[in-house]
C-alpha positions as CSV (number, residue, x, y, z in Angstrom):
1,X,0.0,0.0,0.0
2,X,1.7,3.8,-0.8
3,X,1.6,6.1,1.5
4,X,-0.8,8.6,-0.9
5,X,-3.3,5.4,0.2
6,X,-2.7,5.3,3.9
7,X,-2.6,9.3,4.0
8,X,-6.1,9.5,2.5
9,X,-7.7,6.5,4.8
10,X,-8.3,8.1,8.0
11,X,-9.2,11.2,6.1
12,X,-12.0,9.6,4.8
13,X,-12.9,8.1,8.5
14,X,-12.4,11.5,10.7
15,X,-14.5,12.9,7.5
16,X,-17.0,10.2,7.8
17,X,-17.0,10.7,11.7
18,X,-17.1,14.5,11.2
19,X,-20.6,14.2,9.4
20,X,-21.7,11.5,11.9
21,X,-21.3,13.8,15.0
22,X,-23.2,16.8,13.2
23,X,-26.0,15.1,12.0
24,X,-26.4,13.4,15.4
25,X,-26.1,16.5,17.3
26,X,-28.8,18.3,15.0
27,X,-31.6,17.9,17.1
28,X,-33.0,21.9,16.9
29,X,-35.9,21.0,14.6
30,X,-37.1,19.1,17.4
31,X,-39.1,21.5,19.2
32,X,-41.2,22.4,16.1
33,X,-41.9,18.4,15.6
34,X,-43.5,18.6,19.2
35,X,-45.1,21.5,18.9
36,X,-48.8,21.6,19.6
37,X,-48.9,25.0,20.5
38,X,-46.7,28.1,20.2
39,X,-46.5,27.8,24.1
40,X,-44.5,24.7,23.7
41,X,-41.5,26.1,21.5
42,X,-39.6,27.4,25.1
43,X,-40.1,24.2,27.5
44,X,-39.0,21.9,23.6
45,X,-35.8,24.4,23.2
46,X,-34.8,23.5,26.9
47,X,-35.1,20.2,26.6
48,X,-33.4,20.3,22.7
49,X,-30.2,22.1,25.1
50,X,-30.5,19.2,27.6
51,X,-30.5,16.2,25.5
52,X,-27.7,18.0,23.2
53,X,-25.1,18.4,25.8
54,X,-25.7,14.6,26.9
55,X,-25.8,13.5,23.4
56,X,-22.0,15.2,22.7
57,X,-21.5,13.5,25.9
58,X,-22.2,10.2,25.2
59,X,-20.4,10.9,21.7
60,X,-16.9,11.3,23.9
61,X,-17.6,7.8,25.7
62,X,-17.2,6.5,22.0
63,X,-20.3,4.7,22.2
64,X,-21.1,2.6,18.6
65,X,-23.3,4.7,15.9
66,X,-26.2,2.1,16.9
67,X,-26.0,2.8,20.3
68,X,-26.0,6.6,20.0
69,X,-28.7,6.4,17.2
70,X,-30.6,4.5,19.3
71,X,-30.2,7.1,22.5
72,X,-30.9,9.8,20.0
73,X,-34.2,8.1,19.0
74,X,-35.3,7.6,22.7
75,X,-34.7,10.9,23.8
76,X,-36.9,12.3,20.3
77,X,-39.6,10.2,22.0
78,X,-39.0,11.1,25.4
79,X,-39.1,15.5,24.3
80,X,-42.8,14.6,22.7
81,X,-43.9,12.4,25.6
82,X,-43.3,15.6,27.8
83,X,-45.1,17.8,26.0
84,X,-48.0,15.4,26.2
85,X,-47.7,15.5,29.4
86,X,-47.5,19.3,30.0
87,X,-50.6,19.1,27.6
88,X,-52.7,16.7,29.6
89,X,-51.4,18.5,33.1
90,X,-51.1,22.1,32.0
91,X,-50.5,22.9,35.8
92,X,-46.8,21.2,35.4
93,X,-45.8,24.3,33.0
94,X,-45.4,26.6,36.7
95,X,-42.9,23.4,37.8
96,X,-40.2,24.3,34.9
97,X,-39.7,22.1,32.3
98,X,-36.3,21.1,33.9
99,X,-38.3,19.9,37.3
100,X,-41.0,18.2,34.7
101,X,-37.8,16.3,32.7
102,X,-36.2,15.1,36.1
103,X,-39.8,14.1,37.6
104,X,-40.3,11.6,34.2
105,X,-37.0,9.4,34.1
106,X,-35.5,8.3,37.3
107,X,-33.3,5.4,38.5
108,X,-36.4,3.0,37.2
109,X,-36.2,4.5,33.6
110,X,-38.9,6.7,32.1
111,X,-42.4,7.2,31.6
112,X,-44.5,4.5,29.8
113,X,-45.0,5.6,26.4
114,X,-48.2,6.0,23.9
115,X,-49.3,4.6,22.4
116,X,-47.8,1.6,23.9
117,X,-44.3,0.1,22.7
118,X,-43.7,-3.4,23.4
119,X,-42.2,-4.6,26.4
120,X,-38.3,-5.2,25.1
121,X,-39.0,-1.3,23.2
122,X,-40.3,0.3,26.8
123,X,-37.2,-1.3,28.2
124,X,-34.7,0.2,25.9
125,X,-36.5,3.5,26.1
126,X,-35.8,3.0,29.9
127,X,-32.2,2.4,29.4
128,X,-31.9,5.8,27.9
129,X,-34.0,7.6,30.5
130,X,-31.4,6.3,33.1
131,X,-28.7,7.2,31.5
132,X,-30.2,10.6,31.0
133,X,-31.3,10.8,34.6
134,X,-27.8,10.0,35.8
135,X,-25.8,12.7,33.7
136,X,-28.6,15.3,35.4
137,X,-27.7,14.2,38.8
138,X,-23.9,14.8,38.0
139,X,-24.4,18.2,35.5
């Protein structure tokens, strides 16, 4: 193999991981996908913020691409379960939507989601929510 070939290589991988990292941290349209009402663009940014600082974080624990996809896709779920919930409880807007994120995942995972995921789904879900809930204890 030359060295023009083994030069170009991991150019092509820190290129290749380059994209991966902003595509996965591109979560801003987020708060619009949840949005039921203009009143829920603040309390969606917030939690956009959140989940993007623990997505770069699990990012530096060099976690695979399926894993972090995976985290990415739970936490999607998690921001519209949320503001569900602030929709069926409008009273939990006064909490915060910080106080209303740490209420919903704890040590046991997170909320049960609807319409219902299976049982191994809910479980995987609740693998993420832990993880989440833990780097908000430390942060």
């Amino acid at each position: 193999m030359s060295r023009k070939t083994k030069a170009k290589l991991p150019e092509t991988i820190i290129t290749s991981s380059a994209a991966f990292e902003e595509e996965f941290l591109d979560i801003d349209p987020w708060c619009q996908a949840w949005r039921v009402e203009t009143q829920d663009l603040a309390p969606g940014k917030l939690m956009v913020d959140i989940f993007k600082v623990f997505l770069a974080h699990q990012l530096s624990l060099g976690r695979a691409r399926k894993t972090l996809r995976m985290h990415r896709d739970h936490l999607f779920t998690l921001g519209g379960q949320i503001i569900r919930l602030l929709h069926d409880k409008p009273l939990l807007r006064r909490r915060g939507i910080v106080r209303v994120l740490g209420e919903a995942i704890d040590d046991d995972g997170g909320p049960i989601i609807y319409p219902p995921l299976t049982e191994s789904e809910q479980r995987s879900f609740d693998s993420t929510c832990r993880l989440l809930h833990r780097f908000m204890l430390l942060g």
